[in-house]
VOGU-3710 file (C-alpha; in Angstrom, 3 decimals, decimal comma):
1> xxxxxxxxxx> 0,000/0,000/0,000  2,583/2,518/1,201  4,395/1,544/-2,848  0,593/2,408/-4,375  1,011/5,795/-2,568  4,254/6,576/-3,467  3,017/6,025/-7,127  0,188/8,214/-6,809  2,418/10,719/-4,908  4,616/10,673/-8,038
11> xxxxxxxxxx> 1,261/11,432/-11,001  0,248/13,984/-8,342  3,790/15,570/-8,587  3,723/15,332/-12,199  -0,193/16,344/-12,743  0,511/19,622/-10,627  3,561/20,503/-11,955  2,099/20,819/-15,442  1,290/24,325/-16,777  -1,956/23,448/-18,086
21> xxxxxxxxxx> -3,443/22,242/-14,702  -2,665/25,841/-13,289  -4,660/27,096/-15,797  -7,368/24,756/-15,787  -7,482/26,023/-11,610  -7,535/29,622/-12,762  -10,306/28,714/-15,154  -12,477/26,820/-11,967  -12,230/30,637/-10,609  -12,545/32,436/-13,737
31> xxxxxxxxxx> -16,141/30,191/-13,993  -17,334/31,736/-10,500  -16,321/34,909/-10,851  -18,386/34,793/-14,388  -21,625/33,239/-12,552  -21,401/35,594/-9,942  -20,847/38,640/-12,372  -23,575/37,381/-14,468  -26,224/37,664/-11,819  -25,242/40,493/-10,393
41> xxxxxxxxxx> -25,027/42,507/-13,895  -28,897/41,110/-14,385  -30,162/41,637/-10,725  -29,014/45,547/-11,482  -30,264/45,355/-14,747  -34,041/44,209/-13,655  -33,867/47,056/-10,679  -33,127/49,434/-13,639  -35,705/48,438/-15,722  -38,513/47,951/-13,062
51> xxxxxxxxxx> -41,458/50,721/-13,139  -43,163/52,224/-10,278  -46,806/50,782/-9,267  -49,454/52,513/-11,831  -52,960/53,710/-10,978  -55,253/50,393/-11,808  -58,280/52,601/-11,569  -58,141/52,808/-15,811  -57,822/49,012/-15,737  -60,660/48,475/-13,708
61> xxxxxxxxxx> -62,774/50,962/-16,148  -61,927/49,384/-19,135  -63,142/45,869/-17,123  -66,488/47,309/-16,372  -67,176/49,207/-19,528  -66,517/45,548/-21,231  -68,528/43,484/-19,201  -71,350/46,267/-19,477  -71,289/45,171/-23,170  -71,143/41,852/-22,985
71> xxxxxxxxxx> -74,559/41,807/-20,660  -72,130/40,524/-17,931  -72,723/39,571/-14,108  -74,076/42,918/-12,411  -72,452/41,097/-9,035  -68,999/41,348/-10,898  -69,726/44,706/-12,189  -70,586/46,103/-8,756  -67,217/44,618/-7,152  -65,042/46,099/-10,251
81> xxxxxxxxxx> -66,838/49,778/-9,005  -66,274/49,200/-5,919  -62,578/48,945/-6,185  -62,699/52,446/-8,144  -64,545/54,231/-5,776  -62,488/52,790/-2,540  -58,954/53,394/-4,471  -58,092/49,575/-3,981  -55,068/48,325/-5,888  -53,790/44,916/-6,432
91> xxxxxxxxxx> -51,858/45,218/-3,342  -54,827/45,688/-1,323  -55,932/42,537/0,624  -59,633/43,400/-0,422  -58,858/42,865/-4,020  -57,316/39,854/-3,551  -60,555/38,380/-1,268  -62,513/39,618/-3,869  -61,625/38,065/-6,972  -60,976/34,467/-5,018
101> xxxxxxxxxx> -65,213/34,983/-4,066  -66,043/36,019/-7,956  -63,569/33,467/-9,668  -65,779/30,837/-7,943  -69,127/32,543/-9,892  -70,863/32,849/-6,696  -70,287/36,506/-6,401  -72,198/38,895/-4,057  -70,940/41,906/-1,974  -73,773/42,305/-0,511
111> xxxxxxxxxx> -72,870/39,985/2,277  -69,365/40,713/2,701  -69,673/44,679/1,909  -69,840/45,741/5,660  -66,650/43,572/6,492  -64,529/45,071/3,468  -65,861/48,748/4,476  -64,284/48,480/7,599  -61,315/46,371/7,009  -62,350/43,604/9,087
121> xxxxxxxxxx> -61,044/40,394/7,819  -61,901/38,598/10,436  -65,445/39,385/10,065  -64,950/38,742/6,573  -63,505/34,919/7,619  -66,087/34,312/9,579  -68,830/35,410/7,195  -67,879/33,208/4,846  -67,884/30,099/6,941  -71,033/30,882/8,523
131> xxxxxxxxxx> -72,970/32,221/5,170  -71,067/30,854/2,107  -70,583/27,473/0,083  -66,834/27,294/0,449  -64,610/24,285/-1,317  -62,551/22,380/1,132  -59,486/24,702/0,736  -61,263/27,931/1,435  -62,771/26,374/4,783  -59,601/24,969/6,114
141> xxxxxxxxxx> -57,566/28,770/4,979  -60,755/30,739/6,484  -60,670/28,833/9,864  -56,586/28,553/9,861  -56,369/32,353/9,491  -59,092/33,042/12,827  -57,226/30,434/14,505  -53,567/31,804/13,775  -54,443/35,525/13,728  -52,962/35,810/9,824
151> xxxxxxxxxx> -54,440/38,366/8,358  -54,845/38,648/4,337  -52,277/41,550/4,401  -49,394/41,946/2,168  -46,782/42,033/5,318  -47,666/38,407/5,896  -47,131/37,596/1,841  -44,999/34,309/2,347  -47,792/33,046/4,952  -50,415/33,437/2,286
161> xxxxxxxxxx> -48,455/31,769/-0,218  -48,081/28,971/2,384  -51,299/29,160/3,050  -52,342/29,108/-0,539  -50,091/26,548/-1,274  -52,257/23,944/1,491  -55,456/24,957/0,643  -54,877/24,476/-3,632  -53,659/21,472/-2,836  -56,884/20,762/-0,640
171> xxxxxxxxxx> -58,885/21,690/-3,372  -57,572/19,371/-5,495  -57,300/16,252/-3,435  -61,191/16,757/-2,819  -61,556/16,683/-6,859  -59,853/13,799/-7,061  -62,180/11,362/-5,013  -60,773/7,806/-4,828  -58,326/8,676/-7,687  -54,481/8,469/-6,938
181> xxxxxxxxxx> -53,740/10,785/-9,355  -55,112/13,900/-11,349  -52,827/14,674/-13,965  -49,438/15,216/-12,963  -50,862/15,620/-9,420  -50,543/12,585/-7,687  -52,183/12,311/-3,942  -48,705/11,366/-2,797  -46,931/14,438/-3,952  -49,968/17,200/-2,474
191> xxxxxxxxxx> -50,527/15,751/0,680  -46,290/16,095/0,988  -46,892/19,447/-0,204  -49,302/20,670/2,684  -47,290/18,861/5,465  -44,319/20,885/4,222  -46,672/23,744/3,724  -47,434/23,403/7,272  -44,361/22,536/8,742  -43,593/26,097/7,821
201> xxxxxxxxxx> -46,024/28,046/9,137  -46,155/26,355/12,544  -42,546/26,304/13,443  -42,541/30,050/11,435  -39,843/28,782/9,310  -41,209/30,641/5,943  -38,432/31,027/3,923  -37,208/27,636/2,195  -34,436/26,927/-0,521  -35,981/23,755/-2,044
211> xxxxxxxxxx> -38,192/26,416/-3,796  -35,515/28,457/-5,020  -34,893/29,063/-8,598  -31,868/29,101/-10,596  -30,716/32,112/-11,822  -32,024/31,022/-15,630  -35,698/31,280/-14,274  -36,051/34,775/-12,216  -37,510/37,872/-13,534  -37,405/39,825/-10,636
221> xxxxxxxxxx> -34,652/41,295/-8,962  -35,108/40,224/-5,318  -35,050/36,647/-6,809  -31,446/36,791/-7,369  -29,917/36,287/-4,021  -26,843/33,979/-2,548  -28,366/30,914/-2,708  -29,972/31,712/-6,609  -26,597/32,078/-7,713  -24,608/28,925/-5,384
231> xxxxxxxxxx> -26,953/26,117/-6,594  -27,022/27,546/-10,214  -23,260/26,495/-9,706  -23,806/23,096/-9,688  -23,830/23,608/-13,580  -20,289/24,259/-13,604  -19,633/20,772/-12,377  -19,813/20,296/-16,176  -17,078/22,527/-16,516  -14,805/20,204/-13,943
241> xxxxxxxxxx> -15,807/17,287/-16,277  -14,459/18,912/-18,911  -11,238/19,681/-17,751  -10,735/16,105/-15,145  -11,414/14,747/-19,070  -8,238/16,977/-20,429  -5,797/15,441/-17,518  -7,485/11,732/-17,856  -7,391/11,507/-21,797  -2,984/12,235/-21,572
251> xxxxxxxxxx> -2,222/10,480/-18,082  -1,454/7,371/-19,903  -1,244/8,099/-23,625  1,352/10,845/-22,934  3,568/8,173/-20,985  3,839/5,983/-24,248  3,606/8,993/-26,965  6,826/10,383/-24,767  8,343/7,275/-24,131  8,321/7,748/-19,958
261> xxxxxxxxxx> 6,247/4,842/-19,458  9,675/2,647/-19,886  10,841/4,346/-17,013  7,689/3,321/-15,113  7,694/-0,066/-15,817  11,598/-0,705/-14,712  10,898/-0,494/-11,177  9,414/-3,412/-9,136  5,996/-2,879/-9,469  2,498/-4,545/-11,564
271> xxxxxxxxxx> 1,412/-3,146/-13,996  -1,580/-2,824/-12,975  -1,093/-1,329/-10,355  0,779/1,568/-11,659  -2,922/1,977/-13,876  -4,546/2,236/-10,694  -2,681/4,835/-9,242  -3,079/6,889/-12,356  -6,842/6,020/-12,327  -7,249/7,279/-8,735
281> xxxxxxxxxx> -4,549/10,254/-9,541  -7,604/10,986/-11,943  -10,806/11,048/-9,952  -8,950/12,454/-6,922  -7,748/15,661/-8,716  -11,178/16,058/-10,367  -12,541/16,240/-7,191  -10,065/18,615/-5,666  -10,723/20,906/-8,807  -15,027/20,232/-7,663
291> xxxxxxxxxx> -13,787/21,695/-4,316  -12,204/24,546/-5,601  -15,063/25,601/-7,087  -17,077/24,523/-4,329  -15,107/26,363/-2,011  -14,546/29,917/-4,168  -18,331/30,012/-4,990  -19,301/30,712/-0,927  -16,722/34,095/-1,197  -17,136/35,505/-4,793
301> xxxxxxxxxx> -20,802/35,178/-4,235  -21,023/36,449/-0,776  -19,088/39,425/-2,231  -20,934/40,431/-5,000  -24,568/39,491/-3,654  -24,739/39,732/0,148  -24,998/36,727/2,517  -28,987/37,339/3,451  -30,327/34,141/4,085  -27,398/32,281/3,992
311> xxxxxxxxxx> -28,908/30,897/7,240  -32,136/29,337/5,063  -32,610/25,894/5,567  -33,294/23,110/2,788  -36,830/21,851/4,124  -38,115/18,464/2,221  -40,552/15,867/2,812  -39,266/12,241/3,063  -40,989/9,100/3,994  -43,736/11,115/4,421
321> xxxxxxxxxx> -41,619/13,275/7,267  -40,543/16,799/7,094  -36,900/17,085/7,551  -34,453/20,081/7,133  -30,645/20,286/6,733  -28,025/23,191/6,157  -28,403/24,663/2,593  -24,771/24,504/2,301  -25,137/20,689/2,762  -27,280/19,825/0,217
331> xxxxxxxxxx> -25,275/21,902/-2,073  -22,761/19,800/-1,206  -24,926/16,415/-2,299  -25,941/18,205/-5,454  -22,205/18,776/-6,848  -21,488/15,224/-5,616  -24,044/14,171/-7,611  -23,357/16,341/-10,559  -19,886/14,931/-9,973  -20,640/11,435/-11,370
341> xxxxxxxxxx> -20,963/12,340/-14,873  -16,943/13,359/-14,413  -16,219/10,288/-12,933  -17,639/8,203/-15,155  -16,573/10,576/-18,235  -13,241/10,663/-16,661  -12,865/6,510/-16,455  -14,170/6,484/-20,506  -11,287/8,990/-20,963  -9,038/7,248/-19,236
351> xxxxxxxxxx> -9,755/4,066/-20,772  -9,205/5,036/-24,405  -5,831/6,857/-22,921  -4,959/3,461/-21,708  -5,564/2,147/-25,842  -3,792/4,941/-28,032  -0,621/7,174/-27,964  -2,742/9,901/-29,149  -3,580/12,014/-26,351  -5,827/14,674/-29,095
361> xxxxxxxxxx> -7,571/11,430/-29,670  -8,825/10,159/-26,377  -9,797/13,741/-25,629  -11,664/14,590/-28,436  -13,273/10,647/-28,695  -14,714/11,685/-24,812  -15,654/15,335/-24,980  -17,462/14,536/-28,263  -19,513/11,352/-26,406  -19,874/13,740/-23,302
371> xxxxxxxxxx> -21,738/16,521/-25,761  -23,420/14,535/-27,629  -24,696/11,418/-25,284  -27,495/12,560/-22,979  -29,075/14,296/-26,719  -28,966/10,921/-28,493  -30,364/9,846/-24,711  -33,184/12,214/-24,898  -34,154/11,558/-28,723  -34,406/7,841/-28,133
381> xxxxxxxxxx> -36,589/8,296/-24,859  -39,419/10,400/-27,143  -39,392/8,173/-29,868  -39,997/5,192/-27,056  -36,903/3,087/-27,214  -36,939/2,119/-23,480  -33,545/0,100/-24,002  -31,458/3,604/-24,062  -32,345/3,538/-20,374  -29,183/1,461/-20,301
391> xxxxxxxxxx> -27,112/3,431/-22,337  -24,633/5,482/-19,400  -25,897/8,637/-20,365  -29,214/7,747/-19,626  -28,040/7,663/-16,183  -25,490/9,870/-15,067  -28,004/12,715/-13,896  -28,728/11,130/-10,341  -30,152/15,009/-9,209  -32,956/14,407/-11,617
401> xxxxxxxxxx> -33,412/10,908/-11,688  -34,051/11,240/-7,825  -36,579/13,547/-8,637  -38,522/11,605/-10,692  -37,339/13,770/-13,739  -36,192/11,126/-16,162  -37,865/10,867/-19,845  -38,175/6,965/-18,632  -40,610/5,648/-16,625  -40,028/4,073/-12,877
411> xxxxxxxxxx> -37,031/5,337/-13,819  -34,826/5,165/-10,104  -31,719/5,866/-8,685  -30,809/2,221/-8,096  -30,974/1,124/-11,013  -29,240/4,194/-12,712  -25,936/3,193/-10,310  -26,415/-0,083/-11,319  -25,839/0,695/-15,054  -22,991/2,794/-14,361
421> xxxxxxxxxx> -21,048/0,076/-12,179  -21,777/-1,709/-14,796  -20,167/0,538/-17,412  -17,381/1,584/-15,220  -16,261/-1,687/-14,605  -16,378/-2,870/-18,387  -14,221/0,644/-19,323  -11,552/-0,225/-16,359  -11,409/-3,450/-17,627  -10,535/-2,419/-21,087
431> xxxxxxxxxx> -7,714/-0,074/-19,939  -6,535/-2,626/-17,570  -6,190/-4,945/-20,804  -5,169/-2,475/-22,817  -2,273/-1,336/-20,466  -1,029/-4,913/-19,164  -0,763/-6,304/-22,658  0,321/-3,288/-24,346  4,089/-3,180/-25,542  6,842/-0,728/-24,823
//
């Protein structure tokens, strides 16, 4: 063991030593610095181009003149004057009461009038439960609210999202009957979604990163914040893959296009064993490039976008339990999950490396089946040929397999590994015969 080490000592020596691993570090940095810049150039650039609130009293003309000639609902007319006459914007909780009791066609102030006069939601809750035909989802938010003391207000706006959030998915359970599913709703997945929902508002834990976005899908500025821009990182674990590609694709096939491999082979040691410790000289420097970038993205990002609610935790529901962990630490399991297209990438690399002198060759040969392999992937799944579910690249997205994201069905994360053993062992395989029988 203490010989293997000494041999992997010796490719780290001559891996770090190399010019074009410096660079490919610099790069890593370059990468974050460019995320980091990116979303800060567009958070300043949506603040720039964001207009002041407008007076919705024109809208709300415009409404009622239209629905006066279409012969519309006099109830709807009535609520659209209403909101002229009391100067009620969108931001108003009254407006948004309002058009939840008219989308339902069962419209009538004249119930509810007294309550929105005076601002009393709570009268306004309770009117509705006593007076009203209410689905399942406005009885449970109507009675939560009294019981909780959570007003319709815009200060509590994440609490009526919550809140929202349970009693949608109420709705839609109590549609559903005896069904398991509705859609792309499954039972399952909404009754997850209103213990989380819940989880949230009890222990007053509203903010949440499992429904952040990445920075491709915000449109508003206070959407881009520290933890937009870390887990849109995990992106530039492609990046890593890339370049642990560049160092596996030469670490053998530069040893015989040089000629240093005779050196190698004099002392007292297996073969095979000097393919191992280039093998694990591999995967362990792509991984000490992942941390780099890993470990530069908490800084750069801090710097250029504040650390507010760096504190958020990651709240999920598993086994039908609500658990939480540190952000940071399921960060951490994404990139190690991004992380096994590299390794596996990395091994195909290494393997042709381990065939040909040409180091151009096994390069391009990888790159080329790395760009190309989860398209061909994709193609095959929509025109239903289930057997590329055991091609690699059908598998080496565990992040969205583990979701339930893959283009094949009962598609799951055991089986996915189980491919790529499979795969991984057949490509070490080949380099190991490749390298043993291969002459000097």
């Amino acid at each position: 063991m203490a010989r293997f080490f000494r041999l992997v000592k010796n490719e780290y020596i001559k891996v770090f030593k190399k010019l074009s691993t410096k660079i490919m570090i610099v790069l890593i940095i370059i990468c974050a610095l460019g995320l980091s810049g990116i979303a800060l150039f567009a958070k300043h650039n949506m603040e720039s181009n964001n207009y002041s609130s407008y007076d919705a009293t024109g809208d709300y003309q415009q409404t009622i003149d239209w629905l006066k000639n279409t012969n519309g609902d006099p109830n709807e007319i009535a609520m659209w004057q209403y909101l002229i006459d009391n100067d009620i914007d969108s931001d108003d909780w009254r407006y948004d009461v309002l058009s939840a009791v008219f989308a339902n066609g069962t419209g009538d102030m004249s119930g509810i009038k007294k309550y929105l006069d005076d601002n009393d939601w709570r009268g306004f809750c309770q009117y509705r439960l006593d007076n009203d035909i209410l689905t399942e989802g406005e009885k449970w938010e109507y009675q939560y609210r009294l019981d909780k003391d959570i007003s319709f207000d815009k200060s509590n706006e994440k609490k009526n999202d919550l809140i929202m959030t349970v009693a949608n998915a109420k709705n839609t359970i109590a549609t559903m009957g005896d069904a398991k599913s509705d859609g792309q709703n499954s039972r399952a997945k909404l009754e997850d979604n209103i213990k989380l929902a819940l989880y949230q508002l009890d222990n007053d834990k509203l903010d949440n990163t499992a429904n952040q976005m990445t920075l491709f899908e915000t449109n508003e500025p206070e959407q881009i914040t520290f933890w937009t821009v870390f887990l849109t990182s995990t992106s530039l674990v492609t990046v890593v893959a890339l370049l642990a590609i560049v160092i596996a694709g030469g670490i053998v096939s530069s040893e015989f296009s040089q000629g240093t491999v005779k050196f190698l082979l004099i002392n007292p040691v297996k073969r095979w064993k000097i393919l191992m410790s280039k093998y694990f000289t591999v995967i362990t420097v792509g991984y000490i490039m992942l941390c780099i970038l890993f470990v530069v993205m908490i800084p750069i990002t801090g710097l250029m976008l504040g650390f507010d609610g760096f504190s958020t935790p990651y709240i999920y529901v598993s086994g039908g339990e609500v658990k939480e962990m540190p952000t940071l630490l399921y960060a951490a399991e994404q990139y190690l999950m991004k992380s096994v297209e590299m390794v596996v990438m990395s091994t195909l690399a290494f393997a042709i490396s381990s065939l040909v002198r040409s180091t151009a060759l096994a390069i391009g040969v990888s790159v080329f089946t790395m760009c190309i392999g989860s398209t061909v992937t994709q193609l095959l799944g929509q025109l239903g040929q289930d057997w590329a579910r055991f091609l690699v690249f059908a598998n080496t997205d565990l992040a969205s397999i583990s979701k339930g994201y893959s283009i094949f069905a009962q598609h799951s994360v055991t089986f996915a590994v189980g491919v790529l053993i499979a795969h991984m062992v057949v490509f070490l395989l080949t380099a190991w015969d490749g390298f043993t029988k291969r002459s000097v």
